[in-house]
matplotlib code that plots the C-alpha trace (Angstrom):
import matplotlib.pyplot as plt

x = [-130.3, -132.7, -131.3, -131.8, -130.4, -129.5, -128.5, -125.2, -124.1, -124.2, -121.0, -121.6, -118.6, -118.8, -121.7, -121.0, -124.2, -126.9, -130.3, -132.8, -135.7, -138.6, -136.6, -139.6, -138.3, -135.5, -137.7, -136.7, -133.1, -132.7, -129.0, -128.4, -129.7, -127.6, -124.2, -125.1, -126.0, -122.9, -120.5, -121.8, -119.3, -122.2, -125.4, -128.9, -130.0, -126.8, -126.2, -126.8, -129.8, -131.2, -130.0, -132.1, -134.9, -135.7, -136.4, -139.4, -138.5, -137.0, -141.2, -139.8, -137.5, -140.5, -142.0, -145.5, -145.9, -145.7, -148.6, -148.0, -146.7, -145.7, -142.8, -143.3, -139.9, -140.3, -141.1, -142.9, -146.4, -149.3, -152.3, -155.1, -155.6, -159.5, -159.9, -159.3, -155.6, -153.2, -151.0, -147.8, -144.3, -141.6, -139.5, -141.7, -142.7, -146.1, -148.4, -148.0, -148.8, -150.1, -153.8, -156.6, -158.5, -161.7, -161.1, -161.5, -161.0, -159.4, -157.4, -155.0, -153.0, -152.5, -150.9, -148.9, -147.3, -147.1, -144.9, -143.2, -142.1, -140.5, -138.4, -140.5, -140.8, -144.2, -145.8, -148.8, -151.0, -154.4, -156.0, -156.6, -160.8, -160.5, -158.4, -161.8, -163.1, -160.0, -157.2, -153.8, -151.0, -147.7, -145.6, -142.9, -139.9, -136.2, -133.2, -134.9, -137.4, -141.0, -142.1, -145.8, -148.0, -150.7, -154.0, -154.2, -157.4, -157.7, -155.9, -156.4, -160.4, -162.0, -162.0, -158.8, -156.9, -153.2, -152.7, -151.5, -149.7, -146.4, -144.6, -147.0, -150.7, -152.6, -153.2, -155.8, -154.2, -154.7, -152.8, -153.7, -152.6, -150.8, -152.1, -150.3, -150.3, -148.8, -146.1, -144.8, -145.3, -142.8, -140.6, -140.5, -139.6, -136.4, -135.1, -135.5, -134.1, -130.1, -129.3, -128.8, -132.2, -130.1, -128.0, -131.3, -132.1, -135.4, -137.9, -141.8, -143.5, -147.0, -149.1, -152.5, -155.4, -154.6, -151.7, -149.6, -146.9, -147.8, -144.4, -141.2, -139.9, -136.3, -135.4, -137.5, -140.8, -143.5, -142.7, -146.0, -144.3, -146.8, -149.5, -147.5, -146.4, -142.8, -141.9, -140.0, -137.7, -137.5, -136.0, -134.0, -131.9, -131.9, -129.8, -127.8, -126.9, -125.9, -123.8, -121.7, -121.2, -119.7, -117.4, -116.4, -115.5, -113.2, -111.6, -110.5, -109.5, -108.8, -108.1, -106.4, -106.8, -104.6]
y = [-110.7, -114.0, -117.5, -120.9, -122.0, -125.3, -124.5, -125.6, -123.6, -120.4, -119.3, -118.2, -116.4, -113.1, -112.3, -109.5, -110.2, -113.3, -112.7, -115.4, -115.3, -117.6, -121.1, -123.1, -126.1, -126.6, -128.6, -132.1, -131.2, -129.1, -130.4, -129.7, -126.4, -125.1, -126.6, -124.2, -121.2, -122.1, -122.1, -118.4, -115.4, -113.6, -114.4, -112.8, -114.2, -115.9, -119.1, -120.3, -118.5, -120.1, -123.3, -122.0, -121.0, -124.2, -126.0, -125.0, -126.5, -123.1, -122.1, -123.7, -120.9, -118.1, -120.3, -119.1, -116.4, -118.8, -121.0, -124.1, -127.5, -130.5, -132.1, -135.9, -137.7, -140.2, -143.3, -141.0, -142.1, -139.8, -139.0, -136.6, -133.9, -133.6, -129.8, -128.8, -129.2, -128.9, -131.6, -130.4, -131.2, -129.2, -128.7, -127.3, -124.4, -122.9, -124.6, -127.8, -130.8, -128.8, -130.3, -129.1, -131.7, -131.9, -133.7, -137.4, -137.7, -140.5, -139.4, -137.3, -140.9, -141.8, -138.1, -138.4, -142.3, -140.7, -137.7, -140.2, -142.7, -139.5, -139.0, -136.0, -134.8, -134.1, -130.3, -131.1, -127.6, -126.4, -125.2, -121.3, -121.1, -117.3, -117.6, -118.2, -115.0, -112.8, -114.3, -114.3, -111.1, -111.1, -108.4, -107.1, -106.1, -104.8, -104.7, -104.9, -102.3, -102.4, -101.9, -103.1, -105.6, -107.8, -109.4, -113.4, -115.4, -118.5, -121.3, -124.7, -125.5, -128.5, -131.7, -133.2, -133.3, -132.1, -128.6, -129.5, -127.4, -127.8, -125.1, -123.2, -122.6, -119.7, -117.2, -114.0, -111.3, -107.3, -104.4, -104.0, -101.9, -103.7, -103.6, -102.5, -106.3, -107.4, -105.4, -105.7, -109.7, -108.9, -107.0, -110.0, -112.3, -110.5, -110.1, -114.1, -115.1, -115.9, -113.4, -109.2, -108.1, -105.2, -108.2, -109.7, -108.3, -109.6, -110.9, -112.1, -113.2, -114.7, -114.3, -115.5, -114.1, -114.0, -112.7, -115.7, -116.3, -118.9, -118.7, -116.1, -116.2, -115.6, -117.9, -117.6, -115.7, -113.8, -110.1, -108.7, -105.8, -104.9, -104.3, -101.3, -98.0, -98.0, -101.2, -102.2, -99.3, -99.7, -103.3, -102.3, -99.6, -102.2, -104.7, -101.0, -101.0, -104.4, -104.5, -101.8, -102.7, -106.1, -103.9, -102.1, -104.5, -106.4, -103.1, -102.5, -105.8, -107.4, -105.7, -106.6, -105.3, -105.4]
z = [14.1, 15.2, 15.2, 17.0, 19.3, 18.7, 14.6, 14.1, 11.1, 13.5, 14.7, 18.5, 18.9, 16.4, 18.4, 21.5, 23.2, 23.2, 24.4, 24.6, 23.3, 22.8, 23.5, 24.3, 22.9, 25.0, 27.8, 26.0, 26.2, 29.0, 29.2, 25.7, 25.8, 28.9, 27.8, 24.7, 26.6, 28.6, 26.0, 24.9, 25.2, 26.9, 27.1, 28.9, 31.3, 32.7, 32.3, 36.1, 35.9, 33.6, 34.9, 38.6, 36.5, 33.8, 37.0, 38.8, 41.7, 42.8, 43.5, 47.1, 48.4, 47.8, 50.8, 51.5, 48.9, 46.1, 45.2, 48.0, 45.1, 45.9, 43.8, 43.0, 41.9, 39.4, 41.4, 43.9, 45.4, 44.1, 46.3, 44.7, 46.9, 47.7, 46.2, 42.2, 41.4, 39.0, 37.3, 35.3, 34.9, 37.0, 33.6, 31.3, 29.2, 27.5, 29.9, 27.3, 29.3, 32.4, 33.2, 35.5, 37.8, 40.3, 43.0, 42.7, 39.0, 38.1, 35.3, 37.1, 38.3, 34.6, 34.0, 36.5, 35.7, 32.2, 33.3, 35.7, 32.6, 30.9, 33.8, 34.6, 38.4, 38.7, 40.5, 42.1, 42.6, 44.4, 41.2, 42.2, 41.7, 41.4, 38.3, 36.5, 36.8, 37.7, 35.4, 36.1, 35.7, 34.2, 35.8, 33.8, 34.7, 32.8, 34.1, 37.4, 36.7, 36.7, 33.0, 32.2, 33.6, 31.4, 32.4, 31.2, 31.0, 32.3, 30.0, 31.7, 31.5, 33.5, 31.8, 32.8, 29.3, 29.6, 27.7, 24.4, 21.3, 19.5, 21.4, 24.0, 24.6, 22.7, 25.3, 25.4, 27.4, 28.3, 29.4, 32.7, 36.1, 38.5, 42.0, 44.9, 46.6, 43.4, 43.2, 47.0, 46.1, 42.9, 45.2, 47.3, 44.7, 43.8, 47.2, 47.2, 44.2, 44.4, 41.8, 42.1, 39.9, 38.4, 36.7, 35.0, 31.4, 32.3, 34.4, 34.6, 37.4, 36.8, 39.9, 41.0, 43.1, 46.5, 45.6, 45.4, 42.6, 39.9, 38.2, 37.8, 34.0, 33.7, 31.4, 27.9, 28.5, 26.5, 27.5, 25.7, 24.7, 21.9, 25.1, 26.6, 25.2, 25.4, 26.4, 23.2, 23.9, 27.3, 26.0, 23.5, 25.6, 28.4, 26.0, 24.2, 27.3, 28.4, 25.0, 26.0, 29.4, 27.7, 24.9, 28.0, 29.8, 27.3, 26.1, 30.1, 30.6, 33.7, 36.8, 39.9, 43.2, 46.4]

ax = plt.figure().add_subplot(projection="3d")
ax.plot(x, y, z, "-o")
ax.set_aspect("equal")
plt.show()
C-alpha cells in the first residue's frame, strides 16, 4: 500500500518494509521527516542515508567529477561568478527554487538573501551551456545494478526567475542509452559514497555533459520506470527481495560470534 509520510493515523509498525517514494515535501522539515524515517522498523534507503543524501553538500566528496559548487552559509558573502550560473538551495527537491543566471544579472543577490533569510545555505553552480542542446541523463540503478537510463531536457531557461511548482518541475524526458563515460562516472560515484551500493534499494545519479555529476538521488527520486522494459519488475523483485531478507532476519534472531 501508499501512504504519507507524515499522516498520523498510520501505524508504522505493522509494516515489514518502508520504501520511500516521492517525499518531495519533506525539504521544509527535513528534521521532521528523518526523525520519522528514523523511528521506522525498516525503511529503504536507510535512515543515515537519507540523512547524507537530503543535504547536497555531500556533491563535495565526488571532488572533481561532480559539477565544481560553492556552498554559501547563511550570512555568507555572495560574489556572481562572471560565466552563466546556477542559484539553488543545498536542501531542496524538484528543481523548485533553483534559478539560472547570465553573468552580471543583478537578480541573482536578491535570490540568494532570500534563500539566506530561510536559513537556506546557498549552492552556487557554473550553469553547464551544453545542457541546452544535450540535456541531462538520469542513470538508474537497483540494488546496485545498472537498470535503465533516461534523457532530460533542459528545465531551468534564462531569465533569472527561481523554478517554481508546488512539489517539483514538469520535466520532458526519453529512454536513452547510457554512454560508456557515464557509466564509469556512475561507477565512480558508488565507490565514493559512504555506503556499500548492494545495501541501496536505489539510486539516480543525474549527470551533465562533460560528464560531470549534477546530482546522485538516494533519497526520494523519479525512477522513470514507465521509460524501460522491465524496470518495474526489476523494482519489484529488488524490494521481494529486501522484504525477505528482513523476515529472515527477525525469524534467525540475533547471533553472536566469538
Amino acid at each position: 500500500m501508499s501512504a504519507v509520510w507524515d499522516d498520523r493515523s498510520i501505524d508504522w509498525d505493522r509494516f515489514d518494509l518502508v520504501v520511500v517514494r516521492s517525499t518531495w515535501d519533506y525539504t521544509g522539515r527535513r528534521e521532521q521527516f528523518l526523525a520519522w524515517a528514523e523511528g521506522l522498523r525498516h525503511v529503504l534507503n536507510r535512515p543515515d542515508v537519507l540523512r547524507w543524501n537530503t543535504d547536497k553538500r555531500y556533491l563535495e566528496i565526488l571532488g572533481s567529477d561532480a559539477v565544481p559548487t560553492e556552498f554559501l552559509e547563511p550570512g555568507a558573502r555572495f560574489v556572481a561568478p562572471a560565466h552563466p550560473y546556477v542559484v539553488k538551495p543545498s536542501i531542496g527537491a524538484g528543481s523548485i527554487g533553483a534559478a539560472r543566471y547570465d553573468a552580471g544579472d543583478p537578480r541573482a543577490a536578491t535570490h540568494v538573501a532570500k534563500l539566506h533569510a530561510a536559513r537556506q545555505t546557498v549552492m552556487v553552480q557554473p550553469y553547464v551551456e551544453e545542457v541546452d542542446d544535450r540535456g541531462e541523463t538520469s542513470l538508474v540503478y537497483v540494488s546496485g545494478e545498472f537498470s535503465h537510463a533516461i534523457h532530460k531536457e533542459p528545465i531551468l531557461m534564462q531569465g533569472g526567475e527561481p523554478a517554481a511548482g508546488e512539489l517539483y518541475v514538469e520535466e520532458h524526458m526519453s529512454p536513452v542509452e547510457a554512454a560508456e563515460q557515464e557509466l564509469a562516472l556512475a561507477e565512480r560515484v558508488f565507490a565514493a559514497v559512504p555506503f556499500a551500493r548492494k545495501e541501496l534499494l536505489y539510486a539516480r545519479i543525474d549527470v551533465v555533459p562533460g560528464p560531470k555529476v549534477l546530482e546522485v538521488e538516494l533519497t526520494e527520486p523519479s525512477l522513470f520506470i514507465g521509460y524501460a522494459d522491465g524496470a518495474a519488475d526489476r523494482f519489484a523483485a529488488a524490494i521481494a527481495a529486501a522484504s525477505q531478507r528482513r523476515r529472515m532476519s527477525a525469524e534467525n534472531g540475533p547471533t553472536t560470534s566469538q
